[in-house]
LOTORLO-260936 format. One record per residue (C-alpha): residue number from 1; y, z, x. Coordinates in pm, 1 decimal. Example, Ala and Ser with C-alpha at 12.3 -4.5 7.8 and 13.67 -1.06 7.14 Angstrom:
<sites>
+-----+----------+----------+----------+
:   i :       py :       pz :       px :
+-----+----------+----------+----------+
:   1 :   -450.0 :    780.0 :   1230.0 :
:   2 :   -106.0 :    714.0 :   1367.0 :
+-----+----------+----------+----------+
</sites>
This chain:
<sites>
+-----+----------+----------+----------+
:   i :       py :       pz :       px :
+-----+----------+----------+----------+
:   1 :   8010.3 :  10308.4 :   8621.1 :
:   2 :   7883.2 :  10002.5 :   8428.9 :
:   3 :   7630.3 :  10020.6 :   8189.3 :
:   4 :   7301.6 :  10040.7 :   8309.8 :
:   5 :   7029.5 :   9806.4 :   8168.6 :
:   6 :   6748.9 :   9925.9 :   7947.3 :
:   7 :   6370.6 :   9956.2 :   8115.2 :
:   8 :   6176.9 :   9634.5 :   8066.2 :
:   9 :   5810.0 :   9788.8 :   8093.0 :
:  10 :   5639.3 :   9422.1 :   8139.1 :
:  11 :   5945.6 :   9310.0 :   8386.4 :
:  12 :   5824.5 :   9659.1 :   8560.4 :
:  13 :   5459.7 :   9599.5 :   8559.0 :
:  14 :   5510.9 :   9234.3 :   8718.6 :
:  15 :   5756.4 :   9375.5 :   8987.0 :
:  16 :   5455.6 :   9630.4 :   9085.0 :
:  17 :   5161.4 :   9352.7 :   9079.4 :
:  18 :   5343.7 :   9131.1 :   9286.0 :
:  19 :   5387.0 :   9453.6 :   9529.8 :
:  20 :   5081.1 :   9528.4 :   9581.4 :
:  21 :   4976.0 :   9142.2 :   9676.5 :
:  22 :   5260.2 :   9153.5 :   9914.2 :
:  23 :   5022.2 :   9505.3 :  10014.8 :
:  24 :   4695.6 :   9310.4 :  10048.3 :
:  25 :   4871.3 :   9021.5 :  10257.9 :
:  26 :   5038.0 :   9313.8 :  10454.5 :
:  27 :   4689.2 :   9466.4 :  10536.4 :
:  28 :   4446.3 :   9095.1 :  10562.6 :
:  29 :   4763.4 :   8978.3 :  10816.5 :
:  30 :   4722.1 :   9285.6 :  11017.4 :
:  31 :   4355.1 :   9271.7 :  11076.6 :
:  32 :   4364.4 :   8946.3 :  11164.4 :
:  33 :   4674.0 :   9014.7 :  11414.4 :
:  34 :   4488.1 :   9318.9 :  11589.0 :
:  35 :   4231.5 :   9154.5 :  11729.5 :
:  36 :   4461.4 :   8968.4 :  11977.4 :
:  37 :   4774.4 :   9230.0 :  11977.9 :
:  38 :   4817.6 :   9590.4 :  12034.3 :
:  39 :   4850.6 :   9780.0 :  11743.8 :
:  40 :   5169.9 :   9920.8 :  11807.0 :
:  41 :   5322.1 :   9625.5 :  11865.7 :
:  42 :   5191.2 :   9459.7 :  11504.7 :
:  43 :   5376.6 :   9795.4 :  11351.8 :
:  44 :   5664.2 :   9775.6 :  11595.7 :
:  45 :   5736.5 :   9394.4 :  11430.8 :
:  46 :   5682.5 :   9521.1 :  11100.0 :
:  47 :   5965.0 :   9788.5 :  11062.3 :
:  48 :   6213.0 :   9578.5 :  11280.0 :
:  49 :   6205.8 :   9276.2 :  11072.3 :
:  50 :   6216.3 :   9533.5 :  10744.9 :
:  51 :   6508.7 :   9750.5 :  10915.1 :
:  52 :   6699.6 :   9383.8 :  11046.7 :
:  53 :   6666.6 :   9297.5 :  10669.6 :
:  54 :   6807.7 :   9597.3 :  10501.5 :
:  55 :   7053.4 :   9590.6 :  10765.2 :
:  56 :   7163.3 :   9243.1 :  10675.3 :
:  57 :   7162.4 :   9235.2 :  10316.0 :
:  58 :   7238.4 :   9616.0 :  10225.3 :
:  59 :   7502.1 :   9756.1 :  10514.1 :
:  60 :   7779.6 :   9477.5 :  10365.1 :
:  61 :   7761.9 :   9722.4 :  10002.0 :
:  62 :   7620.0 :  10051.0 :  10102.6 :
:  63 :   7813.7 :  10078.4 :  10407.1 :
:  64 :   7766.1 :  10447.1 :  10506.0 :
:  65 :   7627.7 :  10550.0 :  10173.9 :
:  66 :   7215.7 :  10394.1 :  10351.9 :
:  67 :   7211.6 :  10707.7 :  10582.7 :
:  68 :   7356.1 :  10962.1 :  10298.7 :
:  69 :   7176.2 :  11219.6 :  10216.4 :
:  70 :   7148.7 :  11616.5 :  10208.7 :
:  71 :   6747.9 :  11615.9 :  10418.3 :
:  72 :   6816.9 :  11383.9 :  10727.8 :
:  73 :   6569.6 :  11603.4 :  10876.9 :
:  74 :   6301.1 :  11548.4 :  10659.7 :
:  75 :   6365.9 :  11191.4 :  10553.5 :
:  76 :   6319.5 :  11158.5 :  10908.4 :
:  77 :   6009.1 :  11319.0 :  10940.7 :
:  78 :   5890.2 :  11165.6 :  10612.5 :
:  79 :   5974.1 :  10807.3 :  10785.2 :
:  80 :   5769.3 :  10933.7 :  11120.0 :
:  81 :   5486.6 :  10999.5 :  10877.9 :
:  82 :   5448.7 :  10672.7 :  10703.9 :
:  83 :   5520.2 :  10494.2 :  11085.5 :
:  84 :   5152.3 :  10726.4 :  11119.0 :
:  85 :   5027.7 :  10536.9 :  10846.1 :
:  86 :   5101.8 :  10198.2 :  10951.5 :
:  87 :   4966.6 :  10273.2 :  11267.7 :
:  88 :   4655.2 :  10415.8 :  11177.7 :
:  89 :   4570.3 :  10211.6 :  10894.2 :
:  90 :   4608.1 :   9856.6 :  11118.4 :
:  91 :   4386.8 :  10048.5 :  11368.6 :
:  92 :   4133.1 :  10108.6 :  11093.5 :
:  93 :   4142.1 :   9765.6 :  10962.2 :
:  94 :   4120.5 :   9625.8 :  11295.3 :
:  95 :   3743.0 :   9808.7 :  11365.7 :
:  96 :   3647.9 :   9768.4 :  10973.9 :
:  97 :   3632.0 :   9524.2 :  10686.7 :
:  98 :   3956.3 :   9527.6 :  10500.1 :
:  99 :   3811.3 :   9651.3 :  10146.7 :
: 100 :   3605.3 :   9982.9 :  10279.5 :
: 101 :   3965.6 :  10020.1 :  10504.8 :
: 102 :   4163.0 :  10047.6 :  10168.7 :
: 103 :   3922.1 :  10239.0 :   9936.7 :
: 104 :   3961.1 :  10510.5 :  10214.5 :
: 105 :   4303.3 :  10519.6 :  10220.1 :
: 106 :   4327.1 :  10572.2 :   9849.5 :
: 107 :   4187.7 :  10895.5 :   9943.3 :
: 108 :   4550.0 :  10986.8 :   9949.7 :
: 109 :   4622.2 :  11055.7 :   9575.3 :
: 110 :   4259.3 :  11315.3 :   9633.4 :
: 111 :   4431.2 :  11540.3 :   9911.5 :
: 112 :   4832.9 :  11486.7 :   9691.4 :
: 113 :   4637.3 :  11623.2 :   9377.2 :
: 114 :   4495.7 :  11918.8 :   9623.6 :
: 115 :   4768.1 :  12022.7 :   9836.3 :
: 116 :   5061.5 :  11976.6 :   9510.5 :
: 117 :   5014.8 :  12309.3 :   9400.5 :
: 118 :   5080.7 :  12534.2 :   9737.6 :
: 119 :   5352.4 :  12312.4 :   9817.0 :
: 120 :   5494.8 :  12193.2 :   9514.7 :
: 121 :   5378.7 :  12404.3 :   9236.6 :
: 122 :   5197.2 :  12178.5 :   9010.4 :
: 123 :   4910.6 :  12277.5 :   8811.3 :
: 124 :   4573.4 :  12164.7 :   8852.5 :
: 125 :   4305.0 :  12157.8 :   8556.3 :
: 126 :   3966.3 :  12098.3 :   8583.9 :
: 127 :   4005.6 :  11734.1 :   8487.2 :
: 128 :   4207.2 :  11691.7 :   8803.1 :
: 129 :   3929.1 :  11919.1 :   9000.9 :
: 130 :   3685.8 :  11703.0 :   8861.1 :
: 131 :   3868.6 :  11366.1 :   8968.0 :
: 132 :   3922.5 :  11537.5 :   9341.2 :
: 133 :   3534.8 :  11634.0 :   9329.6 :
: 134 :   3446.7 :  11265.9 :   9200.7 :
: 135 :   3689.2 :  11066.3 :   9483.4 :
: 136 :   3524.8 :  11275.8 :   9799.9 :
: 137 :   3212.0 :  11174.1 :   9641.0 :
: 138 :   3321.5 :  10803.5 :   9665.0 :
: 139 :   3423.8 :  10831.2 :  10038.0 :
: 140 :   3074.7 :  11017.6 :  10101.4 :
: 141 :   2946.1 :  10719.8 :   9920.3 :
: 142 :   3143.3 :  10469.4 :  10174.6 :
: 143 :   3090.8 :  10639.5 :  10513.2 :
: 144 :   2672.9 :  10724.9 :  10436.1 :
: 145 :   2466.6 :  10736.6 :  10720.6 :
: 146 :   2347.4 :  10396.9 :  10782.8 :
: 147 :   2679.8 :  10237.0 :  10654.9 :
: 148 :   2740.2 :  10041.0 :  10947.6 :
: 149 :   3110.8 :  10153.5 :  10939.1 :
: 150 :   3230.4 :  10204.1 :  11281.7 :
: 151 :   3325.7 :  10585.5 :  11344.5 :
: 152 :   3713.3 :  10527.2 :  11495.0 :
: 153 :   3785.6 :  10298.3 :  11196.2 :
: 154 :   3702.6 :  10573.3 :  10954.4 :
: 155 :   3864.2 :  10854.9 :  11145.1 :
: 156 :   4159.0 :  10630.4 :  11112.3 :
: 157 :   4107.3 :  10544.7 :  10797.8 :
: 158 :   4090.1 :  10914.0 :  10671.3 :
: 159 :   4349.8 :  11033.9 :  10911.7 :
: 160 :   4573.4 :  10736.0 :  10782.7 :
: 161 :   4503.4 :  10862.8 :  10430.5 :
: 162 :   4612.5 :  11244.0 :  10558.9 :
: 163 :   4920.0 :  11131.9 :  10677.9 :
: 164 :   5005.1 :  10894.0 :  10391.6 :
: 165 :   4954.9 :  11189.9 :  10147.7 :
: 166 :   5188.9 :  11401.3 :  10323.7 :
: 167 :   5428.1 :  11094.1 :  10341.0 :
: 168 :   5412.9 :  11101.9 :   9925.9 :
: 169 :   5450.6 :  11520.4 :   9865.8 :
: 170 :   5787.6 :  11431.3 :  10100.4 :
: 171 :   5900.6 :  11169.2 :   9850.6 :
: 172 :   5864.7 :  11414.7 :   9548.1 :
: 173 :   6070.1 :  11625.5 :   9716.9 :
: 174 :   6324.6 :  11418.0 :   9824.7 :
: 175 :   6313.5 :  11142.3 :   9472.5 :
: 176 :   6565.2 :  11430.3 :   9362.8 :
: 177 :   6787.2 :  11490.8 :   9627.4 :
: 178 :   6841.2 :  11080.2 :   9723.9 :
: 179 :   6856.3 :  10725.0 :   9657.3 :
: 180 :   6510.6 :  10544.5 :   9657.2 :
: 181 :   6729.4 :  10263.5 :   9874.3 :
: 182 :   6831.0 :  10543.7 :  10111.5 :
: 183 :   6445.5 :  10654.2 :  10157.3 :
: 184 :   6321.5 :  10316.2 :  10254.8 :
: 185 :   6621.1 :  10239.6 :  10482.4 :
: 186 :   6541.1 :  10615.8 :  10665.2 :
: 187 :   6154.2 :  10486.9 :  10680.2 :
: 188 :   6262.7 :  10137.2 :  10880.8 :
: 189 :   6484.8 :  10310.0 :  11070.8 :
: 190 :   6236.6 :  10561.5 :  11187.9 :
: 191 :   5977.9 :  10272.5 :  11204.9 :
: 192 :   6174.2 :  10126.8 :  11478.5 :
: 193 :   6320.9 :  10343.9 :  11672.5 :
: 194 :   5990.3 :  10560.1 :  11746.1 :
: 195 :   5803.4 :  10218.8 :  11804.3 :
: 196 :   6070.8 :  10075.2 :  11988.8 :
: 197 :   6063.9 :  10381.1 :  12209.4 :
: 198 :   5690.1 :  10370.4 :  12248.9 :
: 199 :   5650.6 :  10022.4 :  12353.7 :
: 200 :   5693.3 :  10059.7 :  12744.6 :
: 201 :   5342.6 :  10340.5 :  12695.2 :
: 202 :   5187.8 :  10008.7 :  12596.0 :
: 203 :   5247.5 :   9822.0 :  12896.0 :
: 204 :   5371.7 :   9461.7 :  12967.5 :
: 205 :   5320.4 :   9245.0 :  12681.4 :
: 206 :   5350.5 :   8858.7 :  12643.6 :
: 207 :   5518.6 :   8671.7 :  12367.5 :
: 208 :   5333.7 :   8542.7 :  12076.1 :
: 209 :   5312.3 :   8199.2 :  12033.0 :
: 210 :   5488.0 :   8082.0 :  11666.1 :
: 211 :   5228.4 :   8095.7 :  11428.8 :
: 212 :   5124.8 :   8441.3 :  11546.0 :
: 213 :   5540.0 :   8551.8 :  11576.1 :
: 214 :   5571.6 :   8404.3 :  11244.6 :
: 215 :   5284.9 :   8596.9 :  11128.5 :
: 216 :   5455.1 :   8910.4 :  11339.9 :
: 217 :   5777.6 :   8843.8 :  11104.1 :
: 218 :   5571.9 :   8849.4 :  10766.3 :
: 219 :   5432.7 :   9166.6 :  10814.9 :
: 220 :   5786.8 :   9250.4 :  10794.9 :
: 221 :   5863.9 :   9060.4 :  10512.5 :
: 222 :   5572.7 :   9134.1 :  10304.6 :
: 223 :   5597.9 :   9552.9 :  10385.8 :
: 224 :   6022.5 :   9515.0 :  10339.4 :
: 225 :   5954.3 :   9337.7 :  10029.3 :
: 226 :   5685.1 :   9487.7 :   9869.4 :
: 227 :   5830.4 :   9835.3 :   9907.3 :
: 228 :   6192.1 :   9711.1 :   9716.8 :
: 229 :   5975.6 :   9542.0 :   9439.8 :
: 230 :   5839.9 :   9932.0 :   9406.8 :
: 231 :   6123.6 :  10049.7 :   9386.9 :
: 232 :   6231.8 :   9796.2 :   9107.2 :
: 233 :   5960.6 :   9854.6 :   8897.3 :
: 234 :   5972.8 :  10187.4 :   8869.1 :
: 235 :   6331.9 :  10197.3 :   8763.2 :
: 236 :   6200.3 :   9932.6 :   8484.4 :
: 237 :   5897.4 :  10105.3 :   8364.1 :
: 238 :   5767.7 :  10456.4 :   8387.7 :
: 239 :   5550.1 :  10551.7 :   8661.7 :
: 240 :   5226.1 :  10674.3 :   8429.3 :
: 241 :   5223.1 :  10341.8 :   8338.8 :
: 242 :   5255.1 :  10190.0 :   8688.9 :
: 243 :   5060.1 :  10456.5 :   8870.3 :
: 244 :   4723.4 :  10319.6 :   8739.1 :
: 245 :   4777.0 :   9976.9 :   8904.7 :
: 246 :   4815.9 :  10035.1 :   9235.7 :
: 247 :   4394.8 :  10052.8 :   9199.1 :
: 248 :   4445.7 :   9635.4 :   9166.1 :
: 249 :   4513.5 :   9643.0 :   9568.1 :
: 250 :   4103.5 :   9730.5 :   9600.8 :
: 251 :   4060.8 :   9424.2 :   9382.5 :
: 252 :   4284.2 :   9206.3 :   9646.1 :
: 253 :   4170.6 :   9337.9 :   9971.1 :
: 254 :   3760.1 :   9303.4 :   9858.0 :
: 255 :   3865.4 :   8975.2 :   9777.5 :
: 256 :   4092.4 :   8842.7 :  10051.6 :
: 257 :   3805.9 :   8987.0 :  10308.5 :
: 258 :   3546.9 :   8763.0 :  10159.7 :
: 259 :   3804.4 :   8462.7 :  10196.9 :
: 260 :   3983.9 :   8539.2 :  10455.5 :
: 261 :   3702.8 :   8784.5 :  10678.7 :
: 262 :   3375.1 :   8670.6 :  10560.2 :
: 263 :   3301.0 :   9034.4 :  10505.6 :
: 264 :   3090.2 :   9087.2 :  10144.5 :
: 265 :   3060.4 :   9459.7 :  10027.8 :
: 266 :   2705.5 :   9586.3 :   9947.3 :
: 267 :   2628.8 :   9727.2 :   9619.4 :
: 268 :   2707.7 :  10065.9 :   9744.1 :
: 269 :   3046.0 :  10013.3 :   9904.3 :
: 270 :   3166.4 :   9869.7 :   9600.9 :
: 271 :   2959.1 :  10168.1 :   9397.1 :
: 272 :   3163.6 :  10371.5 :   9678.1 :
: 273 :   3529.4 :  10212.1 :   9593.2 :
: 274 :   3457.2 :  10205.3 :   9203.0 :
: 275 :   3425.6 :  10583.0 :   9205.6 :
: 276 :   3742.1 :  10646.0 :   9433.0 :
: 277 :   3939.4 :  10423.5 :   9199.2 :
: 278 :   3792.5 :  10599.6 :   8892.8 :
: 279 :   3901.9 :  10920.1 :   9042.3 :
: 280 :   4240.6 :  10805.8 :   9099.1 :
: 281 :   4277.3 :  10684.7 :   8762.2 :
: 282 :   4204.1 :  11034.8 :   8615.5 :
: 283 :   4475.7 :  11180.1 :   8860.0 :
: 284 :   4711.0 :  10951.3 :   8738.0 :
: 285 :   4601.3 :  10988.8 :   8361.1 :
: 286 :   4621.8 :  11413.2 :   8449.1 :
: 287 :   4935.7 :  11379.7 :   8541.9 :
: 288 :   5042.2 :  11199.5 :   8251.1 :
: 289 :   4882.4 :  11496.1 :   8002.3 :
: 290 :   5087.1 :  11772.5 :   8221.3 :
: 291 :   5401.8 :  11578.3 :   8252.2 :
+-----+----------+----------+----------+
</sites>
């Protein structure tokens, strides 16, 4: 084996940022998408053009070595869970404005710091009980009476943010057992084949036109991409540094719903999304301490 590079922490922390933009792009292109296509079909698009592209760039070296691993099972079912994800997080952002969409997704970390000591053991101290405590407080704070959030969008939301912290208690499992290249290849590849499968429940659909297709082919391109950058960054930097700064994608989706949506939080909502992202950040500063 050749020798392998020393970690670059600010190379790292770039690769990351530049991810989660690709995120907020991901998520504003969506929601704009969804109200003239099916949602399934937005998500269908999305993992095809990421699978053609890992196909086409990675099969040449990897050859066999994309589908190796000792879990097929669960990498599948891992993959079927983020396809839930996609699916129920462009259904959200289709009924809601993009920034109270996100702040309820990063709900996630909340239920991964709850449900990581039955499944994986982990400890939990108060400050993590207090950071759980503090984030459902900031989604109470978001979906209030009197919001004005539609209902569907925020069961979506919330079930989106269920499934998405299932999807990461898989990864820690499997981060041990397999390739981080491997685990995004098994996610397209279950991202297409279940959508591809579930396209004739939709009924008959007609073609996009080419600004929409193209816009069709960069969910692809920004979900493919942003996921490798991830994957980049965290073999250049450690992850309690990176953790923290996956908070930034609030920052971009408030902001590319006021340009892009016209949609301006109220004082609560953003009250609502500062006290989720404070809560995350103690999660992620937690599991720093125990690590």
């Amino acid at each position: 084996m050749g020798k392998q590079s020393a970690p670059r922490p600010i190379r790292g922390v770039v690769l990351f940022c530049v991810a989660v933009v690709l995120f907020a792009c991901l998520d504003a292109t969506a929601k704009h998408l969804s109200q003239h296509w099916p949602v399934a079909m937005l998500a269908w698009g999305r993992y095809v053009v990421h699978f053609v592209l890992m196909t086409a760039f990675l099969a040449p070296t990897w050859r066999g070595r994309l589908l190796a691993t000792e879990r097929p099972v669960l990498q599948s079912v891992r993959g079927l869970s983020l396809v839930a994800v996609t699916v129920l997080a462009m259904a959200a952002f289709k009924r809601m404005p993009l920034a109270e969409a996100t702040a309820l997704l990063f709900a996630s970390p909340l239920l991964v710091a709850l449900l990581a000591r039955p499944i994986l053991g982990e400890h939990i101290g108060k400050l993590r009980w207090t950071a759980v405590l503090l984030g459902f407080t900031g989604v109470v704070m978001l979906t209030r009476p009197g919001s004005g959030l539609d209902p569907v969008g925020v069961a979506c939301a919330l079930a989106a943010a269920v499934a998405y912290a299932g999807y990461q208690l898989m990864t820690r499992t499997l981060s041990h057992v397999s390739h981080p290249v491997t685990m995004l290849y098994y996610t397209a590849l279950a991202g297409t084949v279940s959508l591809s499968l579930a396209q004739p429940l939709i009924g008959p659909l007609s073609w996009p036109g080419w600004l929409d297709g193209g816009m069709i082919v960069a969910l692809g391109l920004f979900g493919g991409t942003g996921h490798y950058l991830l994957t980049r960054a965290f073999r250049e930097a450690p992850a309690s540094l990176l953790s923290p700064l996956i908070y930034t994608q609030l920052i971009w989706a408030a902001l590319l719903g006021w340009l892009v949506f016209g949609n301006t939080p109220s004082a609560a909502t953003i009250a609502g999304m500062l006290v989720i992202g404070a809560s995350g950040l103690l999660i992620a500063y937690d599991s720093t301490r125990s690590s």
